[in-house]
Each structure stands twice: as structure tokens, then as C-alpha cells.
N, C-alpha and C positions, 0 to 999 in steps of 0.2 A: 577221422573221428571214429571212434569205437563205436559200432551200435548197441541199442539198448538189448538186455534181455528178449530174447525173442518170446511173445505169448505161447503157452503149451497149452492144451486142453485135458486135464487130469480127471478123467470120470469117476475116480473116488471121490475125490473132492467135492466133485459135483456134486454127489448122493449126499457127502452132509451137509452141504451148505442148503441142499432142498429141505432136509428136516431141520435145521437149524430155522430155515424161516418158517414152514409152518406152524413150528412151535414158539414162535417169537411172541404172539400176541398177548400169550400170557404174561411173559415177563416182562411184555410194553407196558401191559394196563399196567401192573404192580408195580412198575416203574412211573408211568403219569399220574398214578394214585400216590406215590413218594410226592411229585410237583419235580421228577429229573428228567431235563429237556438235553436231549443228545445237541450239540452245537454242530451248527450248520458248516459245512466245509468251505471255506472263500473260494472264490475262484482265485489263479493265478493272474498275477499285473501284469496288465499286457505294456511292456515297456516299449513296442513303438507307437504305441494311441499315445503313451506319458508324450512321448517327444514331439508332438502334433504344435506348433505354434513358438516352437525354439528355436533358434539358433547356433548355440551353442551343442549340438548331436550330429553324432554320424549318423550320414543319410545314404542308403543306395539302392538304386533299381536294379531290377533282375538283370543278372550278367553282367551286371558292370564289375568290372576289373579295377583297383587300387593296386598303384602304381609308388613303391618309395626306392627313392633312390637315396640312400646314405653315406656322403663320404667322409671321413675320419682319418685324421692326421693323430698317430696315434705315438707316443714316450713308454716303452715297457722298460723298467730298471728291475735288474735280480742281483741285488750284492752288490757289487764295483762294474758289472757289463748294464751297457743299455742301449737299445735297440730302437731303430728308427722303422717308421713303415707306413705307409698312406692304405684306406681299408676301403671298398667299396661294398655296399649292403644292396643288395637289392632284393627287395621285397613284392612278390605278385599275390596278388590273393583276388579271387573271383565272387562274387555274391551269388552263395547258388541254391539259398531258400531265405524265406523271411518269416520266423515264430514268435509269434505275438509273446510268449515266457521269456523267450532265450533271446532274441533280435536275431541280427544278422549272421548267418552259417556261411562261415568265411574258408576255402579251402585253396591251397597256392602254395608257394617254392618261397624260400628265405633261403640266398644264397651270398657266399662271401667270396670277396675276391683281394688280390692284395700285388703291392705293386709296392718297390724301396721309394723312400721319403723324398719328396722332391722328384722324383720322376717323370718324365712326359711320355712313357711311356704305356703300354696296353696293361689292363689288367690283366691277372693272370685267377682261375677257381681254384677257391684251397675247401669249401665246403658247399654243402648242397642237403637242404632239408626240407620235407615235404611235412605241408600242418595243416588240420584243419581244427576250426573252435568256434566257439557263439562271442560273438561281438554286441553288447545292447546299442542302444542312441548315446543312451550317459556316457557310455566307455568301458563298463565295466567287462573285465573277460570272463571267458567258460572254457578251462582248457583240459583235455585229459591229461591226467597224473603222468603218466607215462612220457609225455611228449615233451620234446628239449624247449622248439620253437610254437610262439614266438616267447623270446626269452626273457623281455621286461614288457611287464603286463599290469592293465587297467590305469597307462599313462599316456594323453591326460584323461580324467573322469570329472565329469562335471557334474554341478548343482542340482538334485532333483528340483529345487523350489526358486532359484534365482535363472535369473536368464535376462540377457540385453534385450530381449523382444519382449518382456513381462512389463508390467506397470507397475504402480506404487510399489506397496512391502518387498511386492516379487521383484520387482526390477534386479538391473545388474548396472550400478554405476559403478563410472573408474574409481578403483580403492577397492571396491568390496572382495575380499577375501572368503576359501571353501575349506574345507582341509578333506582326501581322500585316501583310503587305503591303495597300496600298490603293492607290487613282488618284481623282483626276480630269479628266473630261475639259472642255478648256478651247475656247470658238469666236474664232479668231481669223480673218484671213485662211484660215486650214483648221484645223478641227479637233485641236489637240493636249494629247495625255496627261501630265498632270504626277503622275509616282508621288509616292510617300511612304511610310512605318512607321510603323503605328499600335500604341500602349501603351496596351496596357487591361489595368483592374486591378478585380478581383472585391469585391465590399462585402456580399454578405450578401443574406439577405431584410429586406424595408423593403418600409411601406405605402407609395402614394401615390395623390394626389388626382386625376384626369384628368374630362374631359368625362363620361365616362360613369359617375363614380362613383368608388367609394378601390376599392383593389384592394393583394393583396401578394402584391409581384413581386422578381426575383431584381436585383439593383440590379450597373449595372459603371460604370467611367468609361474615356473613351477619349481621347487627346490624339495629337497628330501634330504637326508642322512641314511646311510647304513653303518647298522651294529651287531653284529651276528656272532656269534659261536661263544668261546670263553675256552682261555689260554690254559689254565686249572685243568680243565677238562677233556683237552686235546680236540681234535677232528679241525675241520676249516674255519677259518675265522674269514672274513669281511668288513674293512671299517673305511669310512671316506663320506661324500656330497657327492651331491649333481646339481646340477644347477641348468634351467634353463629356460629359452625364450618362445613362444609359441603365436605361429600367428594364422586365426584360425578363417577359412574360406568358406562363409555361411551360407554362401550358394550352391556352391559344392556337396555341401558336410563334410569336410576334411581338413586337415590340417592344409596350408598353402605352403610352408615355410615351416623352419624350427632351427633355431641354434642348441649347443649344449654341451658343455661341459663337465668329464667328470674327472674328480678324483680320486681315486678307489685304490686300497688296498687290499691286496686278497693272501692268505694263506693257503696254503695248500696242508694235507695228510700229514704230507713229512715235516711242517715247519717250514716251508722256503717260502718266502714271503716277495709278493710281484707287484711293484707300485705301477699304476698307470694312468697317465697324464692322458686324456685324451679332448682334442677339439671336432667337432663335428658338426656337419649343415647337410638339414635333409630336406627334400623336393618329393613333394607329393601330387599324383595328381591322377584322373578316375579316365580308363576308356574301353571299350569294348572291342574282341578279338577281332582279326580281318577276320572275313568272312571268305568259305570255299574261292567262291567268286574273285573278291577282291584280292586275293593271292596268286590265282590262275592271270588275273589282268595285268596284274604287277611281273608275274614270271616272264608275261608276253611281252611287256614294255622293255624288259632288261636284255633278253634276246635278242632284239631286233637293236637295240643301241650295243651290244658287246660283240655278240655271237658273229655278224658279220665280218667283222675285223679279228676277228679271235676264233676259229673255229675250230680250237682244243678246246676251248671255255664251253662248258655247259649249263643250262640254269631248269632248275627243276624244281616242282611244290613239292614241300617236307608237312609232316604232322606241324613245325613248328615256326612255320615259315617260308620265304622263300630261300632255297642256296645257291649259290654261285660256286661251281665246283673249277679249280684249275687243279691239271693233271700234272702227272711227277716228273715231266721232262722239265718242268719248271720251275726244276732242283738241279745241284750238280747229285752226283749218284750218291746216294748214301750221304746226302749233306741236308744243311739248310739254306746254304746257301743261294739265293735266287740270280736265276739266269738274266740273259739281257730281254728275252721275251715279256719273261715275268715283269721284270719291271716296267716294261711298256704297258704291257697287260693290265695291271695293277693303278697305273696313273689313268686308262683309259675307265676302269671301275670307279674308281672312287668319285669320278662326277655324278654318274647314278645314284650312288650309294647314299651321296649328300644332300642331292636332291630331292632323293627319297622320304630325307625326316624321319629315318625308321627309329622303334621304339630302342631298339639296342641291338648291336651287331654283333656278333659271335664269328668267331675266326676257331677252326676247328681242325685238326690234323689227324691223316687217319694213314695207318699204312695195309699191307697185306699180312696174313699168319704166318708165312713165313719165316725163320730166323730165331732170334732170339726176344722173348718177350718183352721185357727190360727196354732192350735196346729197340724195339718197335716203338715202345709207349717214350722214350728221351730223343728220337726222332721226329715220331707228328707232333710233342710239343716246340719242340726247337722250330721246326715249319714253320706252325702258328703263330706263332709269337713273331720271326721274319716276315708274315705276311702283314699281319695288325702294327707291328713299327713301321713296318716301309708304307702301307696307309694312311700313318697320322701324321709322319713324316715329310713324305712326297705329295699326298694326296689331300695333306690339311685337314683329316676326318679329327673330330672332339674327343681325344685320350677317354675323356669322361661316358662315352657312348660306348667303347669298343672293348671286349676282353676276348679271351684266347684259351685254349685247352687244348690238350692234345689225349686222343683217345686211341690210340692204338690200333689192334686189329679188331677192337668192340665192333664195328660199326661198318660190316663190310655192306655192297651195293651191290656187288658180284661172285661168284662161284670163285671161292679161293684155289681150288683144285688144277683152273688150266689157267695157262699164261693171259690170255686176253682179260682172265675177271683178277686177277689180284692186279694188274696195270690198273684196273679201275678204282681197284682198291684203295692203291697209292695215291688218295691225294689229298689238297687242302680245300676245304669249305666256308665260305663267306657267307653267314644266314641273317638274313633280315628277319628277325623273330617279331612275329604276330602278337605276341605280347609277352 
């Protein structure tokens, strides 16, 4: 987030702002001799005291991490071609102040991944954005103009005056209905905002079944229309619904669950117009980062069960986790192909790995500078990708957990200059990300 104007001290200013008020009193009297009373300035609503006794608000303590996991089974049609694709979203955002004006100062990664339709196999990163913005209790955002993500904003937002924990007038029984402003924001040639009115309507408590268990949560539904641009006129247009189910975790303050359908059409600049059918089910849910500690104990756990039987295998604490490195002999040369080590190696991992319950595992291919660049960075992906299939594969690790990247010579660990540090270079990394 952009900070504000920094304060300057201007010592002309100063000088007349001092004669300004010594001479003010005159033009006070003559002014309380009129009967004109300057108005008082309000303070700002402190919107987390509003949220004190609801249900119905995001709630979070310092540090805590939100956690959405999004996956989308997604129909993109352009003319007579149409395209199949399954999207995985994943969203971290950290609470890392809380202002009684603005609410929560949410900053974290909005990152997409994508994998052909029907697949069992790894994701793969096609984008990666980093955001931060104010978050209130209600829902409402606060995002810099400039910033892509996140991209549909102030959904859901709830009732300043209704709430399932209020009584009489204020209550919230099932039926009762809100209607809220909403956006998204769209990348075209520049970034543009297509508002919308969201119609949400309250259903009650209802169990339901999610990733981590059944749960009963406060249940709403939300629907909207987009209508944007004008054909006359040229530039993007936008037209379609959404439609969706929300079931909210008042313990938490978060969403538990969300179904959601949309059907959008979008124009583009030139006139080409992209219909997209999209089904999607997201998993939310709040935890806070391992700590130094808890990663150094976790590196030691996995050592002592791999490292013995494996001592190419190395495991080491990252900024981002911990990794499990295996070296290039466990490739044929210049391939992706995995040797018969590797795959011993690999089934002898993923019982840790599963054990483990980590928050999502990254599989990550790295070569040395060497060669040709291209051809470095369509190598550590092809690795990656061999290592994350032969994991969910062999190893029965959850498609749903695991994605893949390959980075090249970014990311060396060794001196590329002599033989022993580009060997190090060369390899693939299994990270147990801390969040």
C-alpha cells in the first residue's frame, strides 16, 4: 500500500499561520457577534467498536494469516474455439495492523495456478501478485487505484444495522434481505473498475461439509449483474451474473465455505468478445506462520526419517519453509526424466510430506547459468512437474495441495563459476511452505 504524504515542516507557513491566529480574535468576535458557530469536526467511525456484538464481521488478531483456497472449473469460448481448464487461486493475506477508520491492513500474495480440465495432475503458476488494502468488519474494501489485486472487491458486505446476534428490529431472521455496493476490477489495456449491487439474502444456520470437516455456519446467498461500457461508444464492455452461496464461520469471522457461479461476458478493445462459464468452490480458513523454531524442528524430523536412507537428499530452512532438495543425478542428463533412485527416493518422501498436513507444497526446479536461458528455465519446469506427478501418483499426495514451477538459474544456492556450486545448482526442491 502506498503510503500517505509524508508531513513536511514549511517555516513560511508557519509564520503565517502565527499571524493568522493572533489576529483571529477579531474576526471571531465579529463573527459570534453575527450568532456563526464554526461546526464541530466528528471524529471518524471507528468501524471495529461498530462490529463489537455481530456475527456477521471479519474478525482478526494480530498475525493471523487468511488462508482461501479457490478452485474453478472454468468454459472460456472465443467464436467457434473453446477452451477447457480447472484454476487454482490462492490467496494469503496477513493482519498486520488494526485502525479503528480503515479496519484491517491486510498485506499477502494472490496467486493463480492452472492445470487442463479434468486433470489429476499438479498445478502448474501462471501469475503471482502481491496486495495490500483496508479491510473493515462489514466487508467493505480500501484498495489503491493503481493495484490489480484483489480483483472483486467489498463481496460479501454486510448490514451495518441487522445482524443474527441483534434482537428485535435489528435482528437477522431467515428471509431478511440487504443490498450492497461492490466492484471489479478488470485488466485491459489499463486497469478498469466495473461496479455493480449485490442482493444478499440471509438463510439461517445450516451445516456444511468443507475440506476440513462439517461445520454450522450462518448460511446467505448473493447475486449481482454486470453492465458496463456501451457498444455506440467503443472501449470494453462487460455483461453477465454471478450468483452465489455463502456460508459464514462466526467463530472464526470468515467465510467457512462459498459456492459460485458466473456468467460473464467480456469484450475486449478490439471487439473480440470471451464468454465464460465458470463453476467454483472456495475453502477458507485463519493460521498463523510456523515460527523460526517450528521449522528448524520440522527440518530435523525430516532429516533424520529421509536423509539416512538417502544421503544425496538434503533438507534445509528457507525464508519460506522448509525444502527438501534432491540433486541432478536424479535426472537422466539433460532430461526430466527420473532415475530408479529418484523414484525410490520420492515414495520414501511423500510419507513425511503427508504426515506432515503442510499448508501447500511447492515443487520447484532450478538449474545452473550455464547454457542457454530458455532451455534452462523449460528444463527445471519439466523436473518439477516429473517430480509433483510422480508424488500424487506414487505417493497419493492431494493434486489439490501440490503445484510446481520451474525457475531456472534465478535461484542458485552455490557459486556458479566452479563445478562443485552449479552441481548444487542443479536441482529440484520440495518446500513445505509455512504459509
Amino acid at each position: 500500500m502506498k503510503a500517505g504524504t509524508p508531513y513536511r515542516f514549511f517555516p513560511q507557513i508557519f509564520v503565517i499561520a502565527i499571524a493568522v491566529f493572533f489576529s483571529a480574535p477579531t474576526g471571531a468576535a465579529k463573527g459570534a457577534a453575527r450568532g456563526v458557530v464554526k461546526p464541530e469536526k466528528k471524529p471518524p467511525t471507528d468501524v471495529v467498536a461498530e462490529a463489537e456484538g455481530k456475527v456477521l464481521r471479519w474478525q482478526f488478531n494480530a498475525g493471523e494469516i487468511l488462508e482461501l483456497k479457490k478452485f474453478s472449473e472454468q468454459v472460456i469460448k472465443t467464436g467457434g474455439a473453446s477452451e477447457k481448464r480447472s484454476v487454482f487461486h490462492r490467496v494469503l493475506l496477513e493482519n498486520r495492523a488494526v485502525e479503528p477508520a480503515q479496519g484491517y491492513q491486510l498485506e499477502g500474495t494472490f496467486t493463480t495456478l492452472v492445470r487442463g480440465a479434468a486433470s489429476e495432475s499438479a498445478f502448474t503458476e501462471t501469475e503471482r501478485h502481491s496486495a495490500s488494502f483496508h479491510l473493515t468488519p462489514a466487508g467493505r474494501f480500501s484498495v489503491p487505484v493503481d493495484q490489480y489485486m484483489p480483483n472483486i472487491r467489498s463481496v460479501p458486505t454486510f448490514s451495518e444495522l441487522r445482524d443474527p446476534a441483534l434482537k428485535e428490529d435489528a435482528a437477522m431472521e431467515p428471509g431478511t434481505t440487504w443490498e450492497k455496493p461492490g466492484e471489479e476490477v478488470m485488466r485491459f489495456t489499463n486497469l478498469v473498475t466495473v461496479p455493480f449491487n449485490v442482493r444478499y439474502e440471509y438463510r439461517g444456520l445450516e451445516n456444511v461439509k468443507s475440506q476440513d470437516g462439517e461445520k454450522n455456519c450462518h448460511k446467505f446467498i448473493a447475486n449481482y449483474e454486470l453492465n458496463y461500457g456501451d457498444a455506440e461508444q467503443g472501449g470494453p464492455r462487460v455483461f453477465g451474473y454471478v450468483t452465489s452461496i455463502w456460508f459464514w464461520d462466526a467463530a472464526q469471522g470468515i467465510p467457512y465455505y462459498a459456492q459460485e457461479d458466473y456468467n460473464v461476458i467480456i469484450v475486449n478493445e478490439a471487439g473480440i468478445a470471451n464468454e465464460f462459464k465458470i463453476k467454483s468452490r472456495s475453502y477458507y480458513r485463519k493460521f498463523q506462520a510456523r515460527s523460526d523454531a517450528e521449522k528448524i524442528t520440522l527440518a530435523e524430523k525430516l532429516r533424520e526419517e529421509l536423509v539416512t536412507e538417502n544421503p544425496q537428499i538434503s533438507v534445509r530452512v528457507t525464508d519460506n519453509g522448509v525444502a527438501i532438495s534432491l540433486p541432478e543425478v536424479f535426472f537422466d542428463t539433460d532430461s526430466a526424466k527420473l532415475s530408479g533412485d529418484a523414484k525410490t527416493a520420492l515414495r520414501q518422501i511423500g510419507k513425511p510430506l503427508a504426515a506432515a498436513k503442510s499448508r501447500h507444497i511447492r515443487v520447484r526446479g532450478h538449474t545452473d547459468s550455464t547454457g542457454d536461458e530458455k532451455h534452462n528455465q523449460q528444463l527445471s519446469e519439466k523436473r518439477a512437474e516429473a517430480v509433483a506427478d510422480y508424488l500424487i501418483d506414487k505417493a497419493e499426495l492431494n493434486p489439490d495441495t501440490l503445484s510446481f514451477e520451474g525457475r531456472g538459474a534465478r535461484d542458485p544456492v552455490a557459486d556458479n563459476s566452479i563445478a562443485e556450486g552449479r552441481a548444487k545448482n542443479r536441482r529440484v526442491e520440495i518446500i513445505l511452505l509455512d504459509k
